[in-house]
C-alpha positions as CSV (number, residue, x, y, z in Angstrom):
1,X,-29.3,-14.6,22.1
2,X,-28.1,-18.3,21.6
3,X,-29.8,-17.8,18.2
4,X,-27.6,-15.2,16.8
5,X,-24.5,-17.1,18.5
6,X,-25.2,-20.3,16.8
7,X,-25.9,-17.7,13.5
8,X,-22.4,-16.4,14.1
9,X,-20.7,-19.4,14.4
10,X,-22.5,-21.7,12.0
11,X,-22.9,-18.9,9.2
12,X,-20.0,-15.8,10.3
13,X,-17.0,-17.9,11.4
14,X,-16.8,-20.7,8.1
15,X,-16.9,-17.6,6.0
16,X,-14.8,-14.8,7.9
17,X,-12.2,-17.5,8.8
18,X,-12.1,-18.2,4.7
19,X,-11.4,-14.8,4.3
20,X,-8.9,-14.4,7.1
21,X,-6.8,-17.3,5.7
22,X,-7.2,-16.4,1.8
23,X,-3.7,-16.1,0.6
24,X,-4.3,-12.8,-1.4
25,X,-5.1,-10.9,1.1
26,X,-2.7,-12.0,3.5
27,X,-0.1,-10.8,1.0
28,X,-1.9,-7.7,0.6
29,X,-1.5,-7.1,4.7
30,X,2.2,-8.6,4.9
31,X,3.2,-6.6,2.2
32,X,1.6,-3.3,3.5
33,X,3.3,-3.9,6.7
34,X,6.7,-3.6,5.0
35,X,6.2,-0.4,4.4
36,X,5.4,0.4,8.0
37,X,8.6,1.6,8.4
38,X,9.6,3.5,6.0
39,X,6.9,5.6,6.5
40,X,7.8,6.1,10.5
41,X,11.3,7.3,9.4
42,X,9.5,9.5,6.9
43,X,6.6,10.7,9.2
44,X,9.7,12.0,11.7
45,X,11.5,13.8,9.2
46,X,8.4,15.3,8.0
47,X,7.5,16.6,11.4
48,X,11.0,18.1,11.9
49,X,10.4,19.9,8.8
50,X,6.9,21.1,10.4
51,X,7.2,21.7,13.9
52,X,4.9,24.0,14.7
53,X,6.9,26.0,17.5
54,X,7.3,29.9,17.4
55,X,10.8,30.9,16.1
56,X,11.7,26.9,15.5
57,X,11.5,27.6,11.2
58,X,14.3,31.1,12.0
59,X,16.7,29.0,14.7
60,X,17.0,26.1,12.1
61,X,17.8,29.0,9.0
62,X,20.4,30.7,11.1
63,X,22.3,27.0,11.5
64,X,21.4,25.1,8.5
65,X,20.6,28.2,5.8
66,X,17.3,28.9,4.1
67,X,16.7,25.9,2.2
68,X,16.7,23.2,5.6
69,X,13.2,22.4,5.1
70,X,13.9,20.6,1.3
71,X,16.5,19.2,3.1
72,X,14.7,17.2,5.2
73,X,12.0,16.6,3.2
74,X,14.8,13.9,1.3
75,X,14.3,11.7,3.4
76,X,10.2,11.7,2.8
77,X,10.8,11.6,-0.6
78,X,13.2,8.2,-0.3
79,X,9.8,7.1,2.0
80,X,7.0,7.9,1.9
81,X,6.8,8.6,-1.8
82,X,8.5,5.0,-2.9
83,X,5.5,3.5,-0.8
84,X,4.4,1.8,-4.3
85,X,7.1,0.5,-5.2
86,X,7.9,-1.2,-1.8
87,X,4.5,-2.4,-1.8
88,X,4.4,-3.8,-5.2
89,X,7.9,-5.5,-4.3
90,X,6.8,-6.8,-0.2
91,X,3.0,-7.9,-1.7
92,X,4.0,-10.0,-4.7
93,X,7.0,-11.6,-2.3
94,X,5.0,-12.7,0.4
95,X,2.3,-14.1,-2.1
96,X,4.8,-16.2,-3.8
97,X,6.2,-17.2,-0.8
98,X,2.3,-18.4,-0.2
99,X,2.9,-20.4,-3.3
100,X,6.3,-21.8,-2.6
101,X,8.2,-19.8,-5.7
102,X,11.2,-18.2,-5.8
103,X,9.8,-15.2,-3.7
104,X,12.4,-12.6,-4.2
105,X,12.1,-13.3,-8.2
106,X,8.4,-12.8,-8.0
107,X,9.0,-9.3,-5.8
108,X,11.6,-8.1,-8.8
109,X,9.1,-8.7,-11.5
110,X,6.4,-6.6,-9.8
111,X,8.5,-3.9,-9.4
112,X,9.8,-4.2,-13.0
113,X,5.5,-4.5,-14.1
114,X,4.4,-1.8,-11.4
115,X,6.5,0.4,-13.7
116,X,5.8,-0.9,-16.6
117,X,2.0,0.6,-15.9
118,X,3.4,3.8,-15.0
119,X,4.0,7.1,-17.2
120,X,7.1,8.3,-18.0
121,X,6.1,11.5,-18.5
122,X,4.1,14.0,-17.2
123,X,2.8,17.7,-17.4
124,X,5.1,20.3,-14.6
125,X,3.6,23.4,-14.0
126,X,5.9,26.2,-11.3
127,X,4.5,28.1,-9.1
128,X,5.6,31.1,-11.0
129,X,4.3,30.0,-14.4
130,X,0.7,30.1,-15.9
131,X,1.6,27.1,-18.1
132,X,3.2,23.8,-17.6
133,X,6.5,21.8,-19.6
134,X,6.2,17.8,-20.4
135,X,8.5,16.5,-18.4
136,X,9.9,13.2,-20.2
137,X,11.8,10.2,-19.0
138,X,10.7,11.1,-15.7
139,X,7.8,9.3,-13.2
140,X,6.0,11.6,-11.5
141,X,6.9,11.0,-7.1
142,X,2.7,11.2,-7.1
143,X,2.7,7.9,-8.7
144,X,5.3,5.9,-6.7
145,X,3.1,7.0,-3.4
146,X,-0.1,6.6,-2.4
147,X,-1.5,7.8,-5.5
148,X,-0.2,4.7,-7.4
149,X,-0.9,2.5,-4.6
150,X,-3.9,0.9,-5.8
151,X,-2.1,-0.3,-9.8
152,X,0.9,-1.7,-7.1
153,X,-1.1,-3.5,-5.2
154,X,-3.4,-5.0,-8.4
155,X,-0.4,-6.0,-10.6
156,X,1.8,-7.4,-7.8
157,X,-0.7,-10.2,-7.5
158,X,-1.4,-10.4,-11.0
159,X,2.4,-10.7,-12.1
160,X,2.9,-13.2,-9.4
161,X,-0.5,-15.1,-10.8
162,X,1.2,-15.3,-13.9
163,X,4.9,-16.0,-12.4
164,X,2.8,-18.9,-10.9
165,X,1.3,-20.1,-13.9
166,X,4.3,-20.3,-16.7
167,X,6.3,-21.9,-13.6
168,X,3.3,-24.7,-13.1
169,X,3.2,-25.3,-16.7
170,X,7.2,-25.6,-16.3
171,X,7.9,-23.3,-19.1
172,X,11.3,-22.2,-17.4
173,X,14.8,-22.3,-18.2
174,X,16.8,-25.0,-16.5
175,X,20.3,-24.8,-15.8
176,X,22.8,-27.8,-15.5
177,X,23.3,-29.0,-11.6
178,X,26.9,-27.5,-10.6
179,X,25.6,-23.6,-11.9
180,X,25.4,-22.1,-8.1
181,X,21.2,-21.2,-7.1
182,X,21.2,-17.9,-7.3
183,X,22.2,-18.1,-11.2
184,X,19.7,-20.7,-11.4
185,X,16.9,-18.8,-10.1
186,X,18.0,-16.0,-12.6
187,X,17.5,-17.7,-15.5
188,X,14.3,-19.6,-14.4
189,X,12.5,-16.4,-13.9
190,X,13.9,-14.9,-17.3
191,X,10.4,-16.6,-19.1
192,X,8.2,-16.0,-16.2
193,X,9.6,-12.3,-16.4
194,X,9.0,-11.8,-19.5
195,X,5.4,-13.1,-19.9
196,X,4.5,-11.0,-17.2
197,X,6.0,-8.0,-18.9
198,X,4.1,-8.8,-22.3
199,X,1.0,-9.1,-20.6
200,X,1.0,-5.8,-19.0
201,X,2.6,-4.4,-21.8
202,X,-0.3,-5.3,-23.8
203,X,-2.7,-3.9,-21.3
204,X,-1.3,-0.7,-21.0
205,X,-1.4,0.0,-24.6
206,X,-5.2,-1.2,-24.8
207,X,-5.8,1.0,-21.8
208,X,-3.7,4.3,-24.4
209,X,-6.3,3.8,-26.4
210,X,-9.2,4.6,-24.3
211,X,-10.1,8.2,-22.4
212,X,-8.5,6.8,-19.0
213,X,-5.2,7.3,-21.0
214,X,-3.2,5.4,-18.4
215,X,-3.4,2.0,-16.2
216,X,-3.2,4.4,-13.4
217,X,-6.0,6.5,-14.3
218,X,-8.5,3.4,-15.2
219,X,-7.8,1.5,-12.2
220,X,-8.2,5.1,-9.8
221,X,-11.4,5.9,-11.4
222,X,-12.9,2.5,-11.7
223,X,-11.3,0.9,-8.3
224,X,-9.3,3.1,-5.6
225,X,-11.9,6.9,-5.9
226,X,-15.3,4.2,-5.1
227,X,-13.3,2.3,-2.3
228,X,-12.2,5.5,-0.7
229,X,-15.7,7.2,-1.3
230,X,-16.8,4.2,0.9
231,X,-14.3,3.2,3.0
232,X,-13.3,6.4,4.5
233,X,-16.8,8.1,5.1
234,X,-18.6,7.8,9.0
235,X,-21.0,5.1,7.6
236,X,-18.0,2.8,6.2
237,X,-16.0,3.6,8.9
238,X,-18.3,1.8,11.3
239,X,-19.2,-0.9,9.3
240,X,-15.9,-1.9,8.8
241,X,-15.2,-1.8,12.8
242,X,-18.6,-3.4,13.2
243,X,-17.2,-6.2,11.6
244,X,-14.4,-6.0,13.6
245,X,-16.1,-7.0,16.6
246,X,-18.4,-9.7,15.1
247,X,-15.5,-11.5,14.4
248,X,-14.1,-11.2,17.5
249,X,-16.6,-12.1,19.3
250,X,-16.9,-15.2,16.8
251,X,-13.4,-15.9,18.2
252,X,-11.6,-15.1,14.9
253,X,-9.0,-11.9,15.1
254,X,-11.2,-9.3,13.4
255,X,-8.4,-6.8,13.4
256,X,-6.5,-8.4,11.0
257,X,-9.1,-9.9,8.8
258,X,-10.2,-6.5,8.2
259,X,-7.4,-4.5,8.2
260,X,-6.0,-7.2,4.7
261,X,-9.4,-5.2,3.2
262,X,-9.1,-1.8,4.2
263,X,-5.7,-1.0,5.0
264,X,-4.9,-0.4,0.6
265,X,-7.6,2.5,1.6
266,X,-6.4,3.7,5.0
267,X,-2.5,3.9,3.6
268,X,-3.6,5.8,0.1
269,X,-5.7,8.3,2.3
270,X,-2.3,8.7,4.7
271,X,-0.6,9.4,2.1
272,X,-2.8,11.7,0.2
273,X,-2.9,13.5,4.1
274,X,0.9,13.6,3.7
275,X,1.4,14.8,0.5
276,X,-1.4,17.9,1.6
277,X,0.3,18.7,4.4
278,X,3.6,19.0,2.3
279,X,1.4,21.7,0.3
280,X,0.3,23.5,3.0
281,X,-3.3,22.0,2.3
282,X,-5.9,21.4,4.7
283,X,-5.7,17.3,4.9
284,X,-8.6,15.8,3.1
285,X,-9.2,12.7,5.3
286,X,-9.8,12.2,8.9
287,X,-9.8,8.3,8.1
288,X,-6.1,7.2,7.8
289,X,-4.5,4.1,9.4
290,X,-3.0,6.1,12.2
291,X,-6.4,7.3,13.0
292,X,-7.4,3.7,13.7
293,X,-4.7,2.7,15.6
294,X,-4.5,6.0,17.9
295,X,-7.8,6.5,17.8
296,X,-10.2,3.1,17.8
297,X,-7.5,0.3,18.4
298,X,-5.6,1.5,21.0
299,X,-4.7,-1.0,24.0
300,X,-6.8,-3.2,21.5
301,X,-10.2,-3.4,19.6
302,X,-12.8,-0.6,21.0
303,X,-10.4,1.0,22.8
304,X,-9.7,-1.6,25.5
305,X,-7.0,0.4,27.0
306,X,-9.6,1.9,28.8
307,X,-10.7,-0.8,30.5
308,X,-6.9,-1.5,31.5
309,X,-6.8,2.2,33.4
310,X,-10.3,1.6,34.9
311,X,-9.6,-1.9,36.8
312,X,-6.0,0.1,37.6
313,X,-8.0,2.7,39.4
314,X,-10.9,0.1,41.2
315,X,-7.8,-1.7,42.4
C-alpha cells in the first residue's frame, strides 16, 4: 500500500495538479459555470411548460389561451438555447483575464468569431410539409445551444490565443493619454479584432470547401460525436469518477480537475436532453451534468451525504 501512495504522490499529484492549474481549462470550467444560470431559469420555465399533472395543460388554456406552452417556452429559448454564445463570451473572458488582457474585449471578439463559424442559413421543414424552405439570414437556435457548444468552446480560446498574440507583439492602436479607458480599450482591440476575424474567416471558407461543409459540422464529427461516444457511456462514466477519487485521495480536488474536462460533454448532452424533451422525444442520455451532481456528487464525491445521515442516525 505505501507503494502505490508514494506512486500517487510522486507520479499522480505533479501531473494532475498541472492539469488542475492549466489556464485553459480553468477558463473552460469558469466559463461553463456562467452559464449555470441561465439554464436554471430555463430548466423552471421548461418544467412549467411540462408539468406532468392531470388536467394542469386544460386549467392553464382556460386562463392563459391555447398557445401558453410557446409562451413559456420564451424564456428557454432566451436560455438555454443562447448557451453557446454565453459560453463563447464567459470562456474567452476568463482566459484573458488568465493572461491579464482587456477581458471584456477578448469575450466580444469570441462572440463576434463564434458567429463568424456559424451558418446563416439553414434548411426548415413544418410539420405539415414533405419538403423543407432555406431559410436565409437566419442561425439556426440548434446552433447557439448545445449543438454548437463544442465550435464555442474551441474558438473562444483560439480568438483569445490570437487576441494574446497581436497584443504581445504590440500591434495595437494607441490612443493619446487624456482619451477616457474605455475608448482606449476600443480601439486597441480594433487590430486584435480583426485578425482574429480574418483567421476564422479563412478557416471557414477552407472548411466550405470540403464535405463537412461547415466549421460546425467538421469540429462535431471530428471532436464533440467521439468525446460523447466516450464520455457519456457506463465505461467512461466510471473512469472519469475513478479519477475523481485518485485525486482526492492524492489531496488535489478531483471534482474540479475533472469536471474542466468533461463538463463541454455533460452540458452538450443536457442540452441535447432538453431540446428532446421539447420534442416529445425519449432523452437520449442518461449522463448529463445534473445526473452527476444529483446522482454521484451529492453531499460531495461518492455520495458522501450518506455518510452525513448515517453518523446522524449512530448518534
Amino acid at each position: 500500500m505505501s507503494n502505490f501512495n508514494s506512486f500517487l504522490e510522486e507520479k499522480v499529484m505533479p501531473v494532475a495538479g498541472k492539469i488542475g492549474a492549466q489556464r485553459h481549462l480553468l477558463a473552460l470550467r469558469d466559463g461553463l459555470i456562467a452559464t449555470m444560470p441561465f439554464i436554471v431559469i430555463g430548466s423552471l420555465f421548461l418544467i412549467l411548460a411540462n408539468l406532468p399533472i392531470p388536467g394542469y395543460a386544460d386549467w392553464m388554456t382556460s386562463i392563459f389561451g391555447p398557445t401558453w406552452a410557446a409562451k413559456l417556452s420564451y424564456p428557454v429559448d432566451a436560455t438555454f438555447n443562447i448557451m453557446s454564445i454565453i459560453a463563447a463570451f464567459a470562456v474567452a473572458y476568463r482566459l484573458a483575464e488568465g493572461y491579464k488582457l482587456d477581458a471584456m474585449s477578448a469575450g466580444a471578439i469570441s462572440v463576434a468569431a463564434f458567429l463568424l463559424t456559424t451558418p446563416f442559413s439553414f434548411v426548415f421543414t413544418p410539420a405539415d410539409a414533405d419538403t423543407g424552405v432555406m431559410v436565409t439570414g437566419a442561425i439556426s437556435k440548434a446552433f447557439l445551444s448545445s449543438k454548437g457548444l463544442f465550435v464555442a468552446l474551441l474558438f473562444a480560446i483560439i480568438s483569445t490565443e490570437i487576441y494574446r498574440w497581436v497584443v504581445k507583439k504590440d500591434i495595437v492602436i494607441k490612443m493619446p493619454a487624456g482619451v477616457p479607458p474605455s475608448v482606449g480599450k476600443s480601439f486597441a482591440a480594433l487590430i486584435p479584432g480583426f485578425f482574429v476575424l480574418f483567421i476564422v474567416w479563412v478557416i471557414r471558407l477552407l472548411v466550405e470547401l470540403t464535405p463537412y461543409e461547415s466549421i460546425n459540422g467538421l469540429v462535431t464529427t471530428l471532436l464533440g460525436d467521439p468525446l460523447k461516444m466516450v464520455g457519456l457511456t457506463l465505461g467512461g462514466s466510471i473512469v472519469a469518477e475513478l479519477f475523481v477519487t485518485i485525486l482526492w485521495a492524492t489531496g488535489l480536488h478531483g471534482t474540479n480537475i475533472v469536471k474542466s474536462v468533461m463538463e463541454p460533454i455533460w452540458f452538450g448532452a443536457m442540452g441535447d436532453n432538453m431540446t428532446a424533451y421539447q420534442a416529445g422525444k425519449p432523452l437520449p442520455h442518461i449522463v448529463t451534468q445534473q445526473f452527476w451532481d444529483n446522482f454521484v456528487h451529492i453531499g460531495g464525491t461518492g455520495v458522501t451525504i450518506g455518510l452525513v445521515l448515517i453518523n446522524g442516525n449512530v448518534c
